[in-house]
FIDREN-517014 format. One record per atom (N, C-alpha, C, O): residue in one letter; x, y, z. Coordinates in steps of 0.001 Angstrom, whole numbers, plus 524288, in hexadecimal, padded with zeros to 5 digits. Layout:
residues N
aXYZ ...
END
This chain:
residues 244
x67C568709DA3117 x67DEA86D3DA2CBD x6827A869C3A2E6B x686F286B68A2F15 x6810F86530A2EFF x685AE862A4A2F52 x68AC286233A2B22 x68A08861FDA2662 x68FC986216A2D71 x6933986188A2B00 x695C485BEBA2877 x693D3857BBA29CE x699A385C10A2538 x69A8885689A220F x69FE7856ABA2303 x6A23285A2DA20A8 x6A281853E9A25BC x6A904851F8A2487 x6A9DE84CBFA211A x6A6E484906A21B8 x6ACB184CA0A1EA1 x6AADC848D2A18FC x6B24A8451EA1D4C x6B5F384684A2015 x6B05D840DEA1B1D x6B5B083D46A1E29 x6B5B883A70A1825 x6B2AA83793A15C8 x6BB8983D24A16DB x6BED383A28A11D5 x6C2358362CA1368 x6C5B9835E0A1022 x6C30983193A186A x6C49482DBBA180D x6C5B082B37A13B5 x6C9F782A80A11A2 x6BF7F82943A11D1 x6C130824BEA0CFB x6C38F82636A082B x6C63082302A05BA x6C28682D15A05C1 x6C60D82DA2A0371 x6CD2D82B3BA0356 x6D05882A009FFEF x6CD1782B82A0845 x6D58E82A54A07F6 x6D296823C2A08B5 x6D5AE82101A0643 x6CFEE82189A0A03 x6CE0D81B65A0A35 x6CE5E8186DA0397 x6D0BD81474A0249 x6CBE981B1DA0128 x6CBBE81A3C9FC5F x6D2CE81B199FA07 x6D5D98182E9F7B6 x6D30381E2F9FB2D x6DB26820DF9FAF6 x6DFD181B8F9FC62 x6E331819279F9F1 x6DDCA81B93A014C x6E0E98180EA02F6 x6DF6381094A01C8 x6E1C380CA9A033C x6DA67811429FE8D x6DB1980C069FCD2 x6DE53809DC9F90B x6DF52805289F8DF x6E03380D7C9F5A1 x6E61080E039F19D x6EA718100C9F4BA x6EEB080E349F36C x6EA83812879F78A x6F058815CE9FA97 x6F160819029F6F6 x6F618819A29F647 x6ED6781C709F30D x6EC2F81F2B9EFBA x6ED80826039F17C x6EEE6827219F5F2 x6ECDE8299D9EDC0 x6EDA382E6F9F00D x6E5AF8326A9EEFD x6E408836BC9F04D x6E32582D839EBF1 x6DF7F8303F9EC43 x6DB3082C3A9ED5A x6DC728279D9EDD7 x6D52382E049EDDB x6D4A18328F9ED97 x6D70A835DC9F44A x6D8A6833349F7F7 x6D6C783A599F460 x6D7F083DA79F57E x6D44A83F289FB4B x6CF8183F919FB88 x6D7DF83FC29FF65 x6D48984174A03CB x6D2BC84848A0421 x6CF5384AAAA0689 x6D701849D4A005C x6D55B84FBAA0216 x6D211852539FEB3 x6CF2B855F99FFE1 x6D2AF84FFE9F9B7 x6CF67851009F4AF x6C7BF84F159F70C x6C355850F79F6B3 x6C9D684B5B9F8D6 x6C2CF84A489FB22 x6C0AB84E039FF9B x6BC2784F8BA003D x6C59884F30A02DE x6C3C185463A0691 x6C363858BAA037D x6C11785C3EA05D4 x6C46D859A0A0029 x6C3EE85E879FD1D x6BE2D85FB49FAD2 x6BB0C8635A9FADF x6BE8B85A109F88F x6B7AC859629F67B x6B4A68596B9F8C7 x6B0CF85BF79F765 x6B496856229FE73 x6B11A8563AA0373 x6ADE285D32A04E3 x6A97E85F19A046E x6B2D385EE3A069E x6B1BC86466A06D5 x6B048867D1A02B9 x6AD5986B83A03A3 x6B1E6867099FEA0 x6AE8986B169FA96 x6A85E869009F9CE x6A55286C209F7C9 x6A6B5864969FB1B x6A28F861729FBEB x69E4A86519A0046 x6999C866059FFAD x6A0DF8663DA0379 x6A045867FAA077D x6A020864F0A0CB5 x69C7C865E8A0FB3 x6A330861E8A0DDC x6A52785F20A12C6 x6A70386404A143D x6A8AF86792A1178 x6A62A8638DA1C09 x6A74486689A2008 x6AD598639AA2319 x6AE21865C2A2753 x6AF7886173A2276 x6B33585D62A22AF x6B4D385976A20C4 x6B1B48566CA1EBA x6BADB85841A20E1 x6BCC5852D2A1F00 x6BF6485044A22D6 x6C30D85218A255D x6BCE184A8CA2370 x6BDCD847B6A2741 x6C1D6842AAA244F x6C1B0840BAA1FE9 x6C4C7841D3A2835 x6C8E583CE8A267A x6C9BE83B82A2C41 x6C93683E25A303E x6CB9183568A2B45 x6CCDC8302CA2FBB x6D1F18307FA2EDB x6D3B482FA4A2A77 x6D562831F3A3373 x6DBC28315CA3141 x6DB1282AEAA3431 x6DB6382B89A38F3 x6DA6C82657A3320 x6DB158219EA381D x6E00982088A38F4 x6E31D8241AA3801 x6E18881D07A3A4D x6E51981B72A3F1B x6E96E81980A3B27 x6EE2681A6DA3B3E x6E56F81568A364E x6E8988129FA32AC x6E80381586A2D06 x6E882812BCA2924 x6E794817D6A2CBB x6E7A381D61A28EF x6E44681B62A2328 x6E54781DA7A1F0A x6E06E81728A234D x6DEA681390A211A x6DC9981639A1B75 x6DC90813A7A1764 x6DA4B81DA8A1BD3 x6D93F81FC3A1956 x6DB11824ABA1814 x6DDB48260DA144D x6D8E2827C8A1CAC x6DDEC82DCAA1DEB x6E36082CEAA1EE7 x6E5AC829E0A21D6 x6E4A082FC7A1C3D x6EAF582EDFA1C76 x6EB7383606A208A x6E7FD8395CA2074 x6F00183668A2332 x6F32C83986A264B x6F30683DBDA2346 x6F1A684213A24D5 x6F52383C27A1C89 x6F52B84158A189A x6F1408428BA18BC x6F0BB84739A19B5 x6ECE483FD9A1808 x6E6B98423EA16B0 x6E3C9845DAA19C7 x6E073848E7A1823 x6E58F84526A1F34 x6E2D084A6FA2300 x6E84D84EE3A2295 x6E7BD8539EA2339 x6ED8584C53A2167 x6F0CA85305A2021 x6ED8E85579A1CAD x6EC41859F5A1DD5 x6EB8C8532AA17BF x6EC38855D8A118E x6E459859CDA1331 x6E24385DFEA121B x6E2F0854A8A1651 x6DC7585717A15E2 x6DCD185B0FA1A45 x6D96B85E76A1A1C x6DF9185B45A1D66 x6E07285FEDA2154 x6E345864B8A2066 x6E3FD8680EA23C8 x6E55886514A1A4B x6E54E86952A17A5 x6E2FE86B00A12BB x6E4AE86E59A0FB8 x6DEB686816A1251 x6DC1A868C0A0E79 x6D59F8697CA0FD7 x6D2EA86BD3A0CA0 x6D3428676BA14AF x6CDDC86760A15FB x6CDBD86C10A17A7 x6D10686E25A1A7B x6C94286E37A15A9 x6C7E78756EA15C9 x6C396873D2A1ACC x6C3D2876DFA1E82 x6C09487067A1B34 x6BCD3871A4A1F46 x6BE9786DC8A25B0 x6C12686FACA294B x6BD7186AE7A259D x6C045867AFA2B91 x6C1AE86225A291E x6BF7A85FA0A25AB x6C6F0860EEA2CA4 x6C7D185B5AA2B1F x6C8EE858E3A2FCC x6CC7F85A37A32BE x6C575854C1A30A3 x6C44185319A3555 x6C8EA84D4FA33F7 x6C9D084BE8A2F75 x6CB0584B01A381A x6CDD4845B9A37D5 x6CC59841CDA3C21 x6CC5D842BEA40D8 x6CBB683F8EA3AFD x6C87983A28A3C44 x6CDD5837ABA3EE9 x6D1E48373FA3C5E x6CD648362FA43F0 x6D1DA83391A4773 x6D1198301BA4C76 x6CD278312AA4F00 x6D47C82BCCA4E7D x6D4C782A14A52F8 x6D7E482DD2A555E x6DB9183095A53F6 x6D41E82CD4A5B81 x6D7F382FE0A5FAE x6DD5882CB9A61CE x6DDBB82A0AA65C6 x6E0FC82DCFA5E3F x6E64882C69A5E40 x6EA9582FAAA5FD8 x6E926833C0A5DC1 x6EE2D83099A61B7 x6F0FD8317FA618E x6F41F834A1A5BE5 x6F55F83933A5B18 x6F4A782F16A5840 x6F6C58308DA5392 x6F1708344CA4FBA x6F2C583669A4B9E x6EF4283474A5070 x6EB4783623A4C21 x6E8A483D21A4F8A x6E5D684084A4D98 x6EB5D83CCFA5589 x6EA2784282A576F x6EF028460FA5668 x6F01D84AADA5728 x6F1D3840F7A53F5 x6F77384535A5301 x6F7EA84844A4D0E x6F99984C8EA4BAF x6F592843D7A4A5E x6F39284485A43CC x6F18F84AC4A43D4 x6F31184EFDA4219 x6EC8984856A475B x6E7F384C9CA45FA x6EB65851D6A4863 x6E950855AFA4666 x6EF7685370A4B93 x6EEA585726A4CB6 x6F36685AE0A4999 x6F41485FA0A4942 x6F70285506A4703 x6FAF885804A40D2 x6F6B4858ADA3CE3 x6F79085CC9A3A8B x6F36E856EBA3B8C x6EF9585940A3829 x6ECCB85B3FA376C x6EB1185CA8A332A x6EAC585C65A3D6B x6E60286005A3E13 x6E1498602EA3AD0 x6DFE0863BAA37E3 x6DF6585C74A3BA0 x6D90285D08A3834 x6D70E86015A3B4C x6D98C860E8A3F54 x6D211862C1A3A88 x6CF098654DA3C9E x6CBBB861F2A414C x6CA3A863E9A456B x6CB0185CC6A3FCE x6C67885AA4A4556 x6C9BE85604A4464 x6CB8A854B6A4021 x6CA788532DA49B5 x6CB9384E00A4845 x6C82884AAAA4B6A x6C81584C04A5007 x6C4AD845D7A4A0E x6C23584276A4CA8 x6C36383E2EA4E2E x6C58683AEEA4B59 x6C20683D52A53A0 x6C652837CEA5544 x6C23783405A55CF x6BE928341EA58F1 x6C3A582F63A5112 x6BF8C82B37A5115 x6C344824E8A51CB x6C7D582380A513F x6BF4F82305A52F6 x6C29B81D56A54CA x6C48081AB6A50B6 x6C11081A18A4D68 x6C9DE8184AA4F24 x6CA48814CDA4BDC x6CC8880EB5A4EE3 x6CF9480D79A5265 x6C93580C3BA4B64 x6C9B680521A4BA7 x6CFA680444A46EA x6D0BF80670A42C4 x6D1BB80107A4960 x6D5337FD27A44C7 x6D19B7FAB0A41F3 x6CDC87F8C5A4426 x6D2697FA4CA3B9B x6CE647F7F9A36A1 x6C93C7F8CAA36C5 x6C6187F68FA33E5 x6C7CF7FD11A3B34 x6C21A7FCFEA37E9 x6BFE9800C6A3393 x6C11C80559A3470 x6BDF28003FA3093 x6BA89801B0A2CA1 x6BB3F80790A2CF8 x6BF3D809FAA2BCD x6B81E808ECA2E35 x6B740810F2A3119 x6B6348103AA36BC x6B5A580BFBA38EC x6B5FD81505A38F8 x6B554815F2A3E83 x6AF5481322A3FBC x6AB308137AA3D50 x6B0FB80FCCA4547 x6ACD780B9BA4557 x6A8A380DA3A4A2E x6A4D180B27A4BB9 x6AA9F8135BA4C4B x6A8C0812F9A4F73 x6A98D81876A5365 x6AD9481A3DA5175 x6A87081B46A56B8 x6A94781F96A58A0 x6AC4281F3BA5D72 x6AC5381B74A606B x6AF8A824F3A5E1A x6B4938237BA63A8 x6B22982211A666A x6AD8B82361A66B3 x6B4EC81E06A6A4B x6B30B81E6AA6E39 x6B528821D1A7555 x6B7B882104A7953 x6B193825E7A7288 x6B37D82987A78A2 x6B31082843A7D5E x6B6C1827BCA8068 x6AF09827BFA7E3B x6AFA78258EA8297 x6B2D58215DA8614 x6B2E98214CA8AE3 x6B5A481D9DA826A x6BA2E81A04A85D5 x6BEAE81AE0A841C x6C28881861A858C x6BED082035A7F48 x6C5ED820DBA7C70 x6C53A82776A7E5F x6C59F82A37A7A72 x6C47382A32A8287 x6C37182E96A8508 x6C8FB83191A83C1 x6C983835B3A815B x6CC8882EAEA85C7 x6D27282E2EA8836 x6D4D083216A82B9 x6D59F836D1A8271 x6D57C82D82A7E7E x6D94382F27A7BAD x6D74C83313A766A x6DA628356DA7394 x6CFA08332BA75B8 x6CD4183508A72FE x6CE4983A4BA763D x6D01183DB5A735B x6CDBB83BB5A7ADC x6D00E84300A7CD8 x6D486844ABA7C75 x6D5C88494FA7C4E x6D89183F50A7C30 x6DDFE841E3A7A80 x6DDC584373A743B x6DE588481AA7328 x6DD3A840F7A7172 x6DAFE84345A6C80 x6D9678478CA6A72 x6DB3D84A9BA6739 x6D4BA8473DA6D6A x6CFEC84CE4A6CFE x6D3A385278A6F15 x6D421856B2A6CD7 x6D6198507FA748D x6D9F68542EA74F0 x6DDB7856D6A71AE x6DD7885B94A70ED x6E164853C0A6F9B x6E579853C2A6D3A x6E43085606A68C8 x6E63685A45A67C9 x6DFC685331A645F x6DC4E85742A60D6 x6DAFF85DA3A61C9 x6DB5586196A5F10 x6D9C785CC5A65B4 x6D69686116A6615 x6DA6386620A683D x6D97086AD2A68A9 x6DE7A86364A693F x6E249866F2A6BE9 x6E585868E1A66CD x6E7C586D1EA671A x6E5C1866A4A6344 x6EA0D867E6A5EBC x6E49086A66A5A56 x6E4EC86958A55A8 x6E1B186C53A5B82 x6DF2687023A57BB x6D98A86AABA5312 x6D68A86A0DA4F5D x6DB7886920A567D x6D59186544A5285 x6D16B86261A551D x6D23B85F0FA587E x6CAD786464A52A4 x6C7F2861C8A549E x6C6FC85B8CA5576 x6C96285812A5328 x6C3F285B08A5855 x6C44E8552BA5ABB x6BCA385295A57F6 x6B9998555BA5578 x6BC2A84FBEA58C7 x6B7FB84C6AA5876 x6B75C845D8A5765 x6B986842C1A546A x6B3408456EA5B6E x6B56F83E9AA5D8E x6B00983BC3A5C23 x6AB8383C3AA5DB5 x6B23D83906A58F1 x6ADE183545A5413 x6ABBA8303CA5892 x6AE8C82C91A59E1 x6A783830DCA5A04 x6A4F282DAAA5C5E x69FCF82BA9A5B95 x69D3682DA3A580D x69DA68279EA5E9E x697EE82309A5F4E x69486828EBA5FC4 x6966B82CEEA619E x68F628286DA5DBE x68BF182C13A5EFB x68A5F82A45A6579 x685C482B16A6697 x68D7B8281AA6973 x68B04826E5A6D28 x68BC082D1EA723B x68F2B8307EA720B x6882B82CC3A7564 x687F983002A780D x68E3683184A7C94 x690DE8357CA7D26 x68E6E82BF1A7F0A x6943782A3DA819D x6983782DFDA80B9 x69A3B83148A8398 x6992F82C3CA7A37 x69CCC82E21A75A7 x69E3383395A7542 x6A29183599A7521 x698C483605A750D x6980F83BFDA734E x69A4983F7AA7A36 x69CFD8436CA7AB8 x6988783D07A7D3C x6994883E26A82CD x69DA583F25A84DB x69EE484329A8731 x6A18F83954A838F x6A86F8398AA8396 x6ABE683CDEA7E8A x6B09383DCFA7DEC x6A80883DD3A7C06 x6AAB88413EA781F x6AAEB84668A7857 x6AEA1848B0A764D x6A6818496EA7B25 x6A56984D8EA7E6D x6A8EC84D58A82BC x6ABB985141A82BA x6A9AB84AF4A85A2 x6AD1384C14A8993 x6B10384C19A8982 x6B3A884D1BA8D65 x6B31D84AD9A8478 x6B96684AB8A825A x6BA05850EDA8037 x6BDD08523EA7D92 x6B5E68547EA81AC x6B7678591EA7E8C x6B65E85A2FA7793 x6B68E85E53A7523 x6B540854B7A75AD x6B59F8564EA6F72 x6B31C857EAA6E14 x6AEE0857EBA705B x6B3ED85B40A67FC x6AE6C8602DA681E x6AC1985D8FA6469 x6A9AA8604FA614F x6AC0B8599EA63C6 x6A88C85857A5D20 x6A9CB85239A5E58 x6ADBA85098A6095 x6A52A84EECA5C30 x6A53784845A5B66 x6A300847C2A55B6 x6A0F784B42A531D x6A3AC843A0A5496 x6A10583F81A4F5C x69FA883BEAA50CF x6A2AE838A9A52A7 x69B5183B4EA508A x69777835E7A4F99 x695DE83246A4E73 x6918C831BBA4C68 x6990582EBFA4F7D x698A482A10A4C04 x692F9829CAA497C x68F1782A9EA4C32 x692898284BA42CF x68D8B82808A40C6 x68D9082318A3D5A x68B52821E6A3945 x6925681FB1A41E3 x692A581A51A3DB4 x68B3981575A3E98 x68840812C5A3BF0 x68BFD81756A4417 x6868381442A44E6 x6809A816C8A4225 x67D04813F3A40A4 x68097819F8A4204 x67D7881D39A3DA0 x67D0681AB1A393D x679738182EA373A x6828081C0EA37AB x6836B81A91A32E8 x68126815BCA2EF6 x67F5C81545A2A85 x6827181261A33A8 x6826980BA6A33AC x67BDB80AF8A31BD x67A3E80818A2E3D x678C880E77A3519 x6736E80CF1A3684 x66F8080F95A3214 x66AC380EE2A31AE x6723781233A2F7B x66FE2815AAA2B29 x6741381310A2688 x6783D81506A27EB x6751181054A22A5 x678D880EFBA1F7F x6751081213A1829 x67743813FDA1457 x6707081163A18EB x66F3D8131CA147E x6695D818CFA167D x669C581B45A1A99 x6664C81964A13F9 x6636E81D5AA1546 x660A781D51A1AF6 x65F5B818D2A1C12 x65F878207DA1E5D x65E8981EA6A2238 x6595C81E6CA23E7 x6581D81E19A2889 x6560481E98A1FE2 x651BC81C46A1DE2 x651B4817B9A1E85 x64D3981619A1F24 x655DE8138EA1EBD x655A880E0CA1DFA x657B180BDDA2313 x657B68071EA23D8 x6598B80F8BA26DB x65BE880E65A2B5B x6581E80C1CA2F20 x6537580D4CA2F22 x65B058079EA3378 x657F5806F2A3666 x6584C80B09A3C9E x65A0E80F81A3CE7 x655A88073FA41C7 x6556780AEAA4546 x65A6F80B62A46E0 x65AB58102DA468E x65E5D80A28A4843 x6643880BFFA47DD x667048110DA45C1 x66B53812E7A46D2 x6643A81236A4359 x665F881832A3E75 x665CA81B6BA4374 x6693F81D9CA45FB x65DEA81AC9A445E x65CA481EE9A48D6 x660A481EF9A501B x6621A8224BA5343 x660C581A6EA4FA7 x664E381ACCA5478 x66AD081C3DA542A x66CEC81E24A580B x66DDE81B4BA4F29 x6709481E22A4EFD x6723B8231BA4DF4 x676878251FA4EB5 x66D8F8252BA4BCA x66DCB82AA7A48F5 x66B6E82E3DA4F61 x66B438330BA4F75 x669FB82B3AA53C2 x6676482DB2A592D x66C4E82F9BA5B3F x66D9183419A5C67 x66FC5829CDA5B96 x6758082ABEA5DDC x677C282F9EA5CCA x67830832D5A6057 x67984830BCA5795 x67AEB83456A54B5 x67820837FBA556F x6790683A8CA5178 x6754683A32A57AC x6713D83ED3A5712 x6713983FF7A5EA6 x66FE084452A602E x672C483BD1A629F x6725E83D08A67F0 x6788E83C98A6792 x67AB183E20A6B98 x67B5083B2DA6464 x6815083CCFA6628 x683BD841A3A64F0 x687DD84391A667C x67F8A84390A611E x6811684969A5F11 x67E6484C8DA6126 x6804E850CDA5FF9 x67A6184D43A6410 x676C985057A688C x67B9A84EA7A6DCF x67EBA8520CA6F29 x67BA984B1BA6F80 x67FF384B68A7282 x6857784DFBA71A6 x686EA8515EA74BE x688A684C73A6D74 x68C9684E91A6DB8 x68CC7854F0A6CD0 x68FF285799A6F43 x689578571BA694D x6889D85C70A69C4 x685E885EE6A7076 x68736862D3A72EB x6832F85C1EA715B x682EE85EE5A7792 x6877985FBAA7B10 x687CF862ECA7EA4 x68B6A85BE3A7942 x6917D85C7BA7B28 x692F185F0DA7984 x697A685E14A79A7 x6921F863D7A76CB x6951C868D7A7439 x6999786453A6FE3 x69E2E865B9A6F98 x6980085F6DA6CF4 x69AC085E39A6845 x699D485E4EA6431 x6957E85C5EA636F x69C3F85FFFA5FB9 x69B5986040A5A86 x699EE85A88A5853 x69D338571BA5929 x695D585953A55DF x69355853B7A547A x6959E853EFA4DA3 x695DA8578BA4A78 x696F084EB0A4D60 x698A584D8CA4808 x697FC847ADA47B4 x6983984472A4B42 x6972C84710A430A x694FC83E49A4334 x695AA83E89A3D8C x6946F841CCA3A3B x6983B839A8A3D6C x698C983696A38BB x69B9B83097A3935 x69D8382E75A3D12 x69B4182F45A3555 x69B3C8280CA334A x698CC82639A30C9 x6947E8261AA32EF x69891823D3A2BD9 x694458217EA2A43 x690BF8236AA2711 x68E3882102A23C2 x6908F8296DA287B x68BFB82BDFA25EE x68BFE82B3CA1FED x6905282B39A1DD5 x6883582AC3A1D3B x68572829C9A18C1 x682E682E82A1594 x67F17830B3A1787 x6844282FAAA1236 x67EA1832CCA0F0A x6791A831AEA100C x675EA83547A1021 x677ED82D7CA10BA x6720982C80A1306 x670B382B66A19A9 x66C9982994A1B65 x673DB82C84A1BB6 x6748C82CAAA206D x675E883174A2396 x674EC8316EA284B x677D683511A21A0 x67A7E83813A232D x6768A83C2BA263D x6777E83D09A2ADF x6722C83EB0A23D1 x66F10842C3A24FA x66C8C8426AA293D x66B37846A1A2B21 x66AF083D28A2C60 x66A7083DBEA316E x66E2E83EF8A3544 x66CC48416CA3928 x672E783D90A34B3 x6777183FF6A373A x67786845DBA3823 x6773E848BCA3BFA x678058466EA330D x677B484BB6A3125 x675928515AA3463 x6775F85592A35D3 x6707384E58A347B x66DEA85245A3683 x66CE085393A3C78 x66A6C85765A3E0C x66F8F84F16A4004 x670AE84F48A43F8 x6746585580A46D4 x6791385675A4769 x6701485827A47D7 x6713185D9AA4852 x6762985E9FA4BC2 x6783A862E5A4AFB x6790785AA4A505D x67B8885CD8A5162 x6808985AFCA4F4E x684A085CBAA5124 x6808C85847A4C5F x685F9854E3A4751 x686CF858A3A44FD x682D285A01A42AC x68B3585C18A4414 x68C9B860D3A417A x68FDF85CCBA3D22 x68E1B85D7FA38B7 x69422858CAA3D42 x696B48571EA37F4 x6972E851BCA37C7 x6983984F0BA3B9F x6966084FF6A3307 x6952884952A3279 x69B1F848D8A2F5A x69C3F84C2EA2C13 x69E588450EA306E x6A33C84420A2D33 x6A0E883E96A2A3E x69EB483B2AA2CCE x6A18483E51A25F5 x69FFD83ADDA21CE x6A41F83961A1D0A x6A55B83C27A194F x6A62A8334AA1E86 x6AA2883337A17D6 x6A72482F53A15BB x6A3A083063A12A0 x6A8738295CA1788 x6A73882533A1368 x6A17382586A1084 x6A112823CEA0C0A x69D1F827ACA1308 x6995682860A0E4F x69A1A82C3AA0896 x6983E82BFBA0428 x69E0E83002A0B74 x69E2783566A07B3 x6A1EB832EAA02E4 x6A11F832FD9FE27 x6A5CC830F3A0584 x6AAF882FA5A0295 x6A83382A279FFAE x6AA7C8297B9FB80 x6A5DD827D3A0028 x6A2A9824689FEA4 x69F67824B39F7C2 x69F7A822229F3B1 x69C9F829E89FA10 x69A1D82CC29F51D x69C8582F149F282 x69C2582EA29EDBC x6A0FA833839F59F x6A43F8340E9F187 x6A73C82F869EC55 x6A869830489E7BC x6A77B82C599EEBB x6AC73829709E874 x6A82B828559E665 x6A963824269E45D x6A2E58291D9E51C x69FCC828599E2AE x69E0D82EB99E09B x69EB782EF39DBD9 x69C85832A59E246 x69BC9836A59E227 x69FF683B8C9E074 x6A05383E4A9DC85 x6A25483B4D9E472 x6A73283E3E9E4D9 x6A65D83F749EA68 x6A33283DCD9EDA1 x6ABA9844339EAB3 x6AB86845E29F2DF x6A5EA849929F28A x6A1B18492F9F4CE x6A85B84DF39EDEA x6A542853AC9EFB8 x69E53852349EFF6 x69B6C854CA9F2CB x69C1D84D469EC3B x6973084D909EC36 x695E184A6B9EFF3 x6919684B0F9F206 x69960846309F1B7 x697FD841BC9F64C x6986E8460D9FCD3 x695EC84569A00E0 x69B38848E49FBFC x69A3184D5CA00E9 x6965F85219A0127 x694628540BA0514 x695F2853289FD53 x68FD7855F59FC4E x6897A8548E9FE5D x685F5856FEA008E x68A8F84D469FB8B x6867E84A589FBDE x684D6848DDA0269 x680968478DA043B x689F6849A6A04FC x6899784613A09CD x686B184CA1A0F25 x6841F84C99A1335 x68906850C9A0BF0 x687FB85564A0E38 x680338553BA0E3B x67D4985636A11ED x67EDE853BBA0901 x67AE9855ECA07F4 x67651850A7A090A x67184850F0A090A x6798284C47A09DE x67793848BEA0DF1 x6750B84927A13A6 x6712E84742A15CB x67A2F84D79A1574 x67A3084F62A1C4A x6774A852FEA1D30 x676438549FA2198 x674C985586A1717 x66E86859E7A194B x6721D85EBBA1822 x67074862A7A1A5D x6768385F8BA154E x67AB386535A1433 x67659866D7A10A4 x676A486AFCA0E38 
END
């Protein structure tokens, strides 16, 4: 059964479009998990655009199941993670002004300062995992860095499937191949497979069932349905989307 880490970003997004005190990042992790989310995922970025510094203190004493933090391999943000200690932290690339993450590390030519990282993580008591291209290259230099677990970029997926994938063209199938030989690969590397971006309620179940993908991290669709729904039924729905 695959697992669900629910990413409450836009919750503090919506927050910080007033400089408001609600709604509430921990109140939605609370709901997430009684929902039955297997994790809560948050982006601390660079320019604190959504997560605020308080928000992984307050959710790192309050998340009962794993709270994963979303990070560049920085310097400043390996020092964060290791006064706060989340349980996993993932090192994904950030751009100045763009939108969401546009794109997966690149290991193979940032080798250098992505192992000082992984090190330094991994040395102060917290897991590591390095958000990358479903490309083969990728999965290869990420293996040889020692890390025990990757994520998958599933933005190109994503892209190629936007409504049922019934309606998709031949693109769906080539990206959903990628995704399916990067996770047969990276598990032959003795790594824990995890992918997300993008994913959709009507999209999601081919992912899903990709036997060796043990956890899909998912916000803007969930958090999406929620302000329409609420958290606890928009995380239910997205579970029972993924074949739970």
């Amino acid at each position: 059964m695959t697992k669900l880490g629910v990413n409450i970003d836009h919750i503090a997004t919506i927050r910080q479009a007033r400089k408001a005190i609600e709604p509430d990042t921990v109140a939605a992790a609370i709901l997430a998990e009684l929902a039955g989310a297997d994790g809560i995922t948050v982006h601390l970025r660079s320019d604190r655009r959504h997560i605020q510094d308080a928000d992984v203190r307050r959710l790192r004493e309050t998340v009962t199941t794993r709270l994963n933090m979303e990070m560049a391999a920085t310097s400043e943000m390996v020092r964060i993670a290791l006064k706060l200690r989340p349980d996993q932290s993932t090192l994904v690339p950030e751009r100045e002004n763009e939108i969401t993450t546009e794109g997966g590390l690149n290991v193979v030519a940032n080798s250098g300062p992505i192992a000082s990282a992984i090190r330094d993580l991994i040395m102060g008591g917290v897991q590591v995992s390095l958000f990358i291209d479903p490309d083969p290259d990728q999965v290869d230099a990420s293996a040889d860095l020692g890390v025990p677990m990757i994520e998958l970029n599933t933005r190109a997926y994503s892209e190629a499937c936007p409504k049922s994938p019934d309606l998709a063209g031949p693109d769906l199938e080539r990206e959903l191949t990628k995704i399916v030989q990067a996770s047969e690969r990276g598990r032959q590397k003795g790594m824990k497979i995890l992918a997300g971006h993008g994913l959709t309620y009507r999209n999601v179940r081919l992912v899903s069932d990709i036997p060796e993908i043990e956890e899909l991290n998912i916000g803007h669709n969930i958090i999406a349905r929620a302000s329409l729904v609420g958290m606890e039924r928009a995380v239910r729905e997205m579970l029972q989307a993924m074949g739970d």
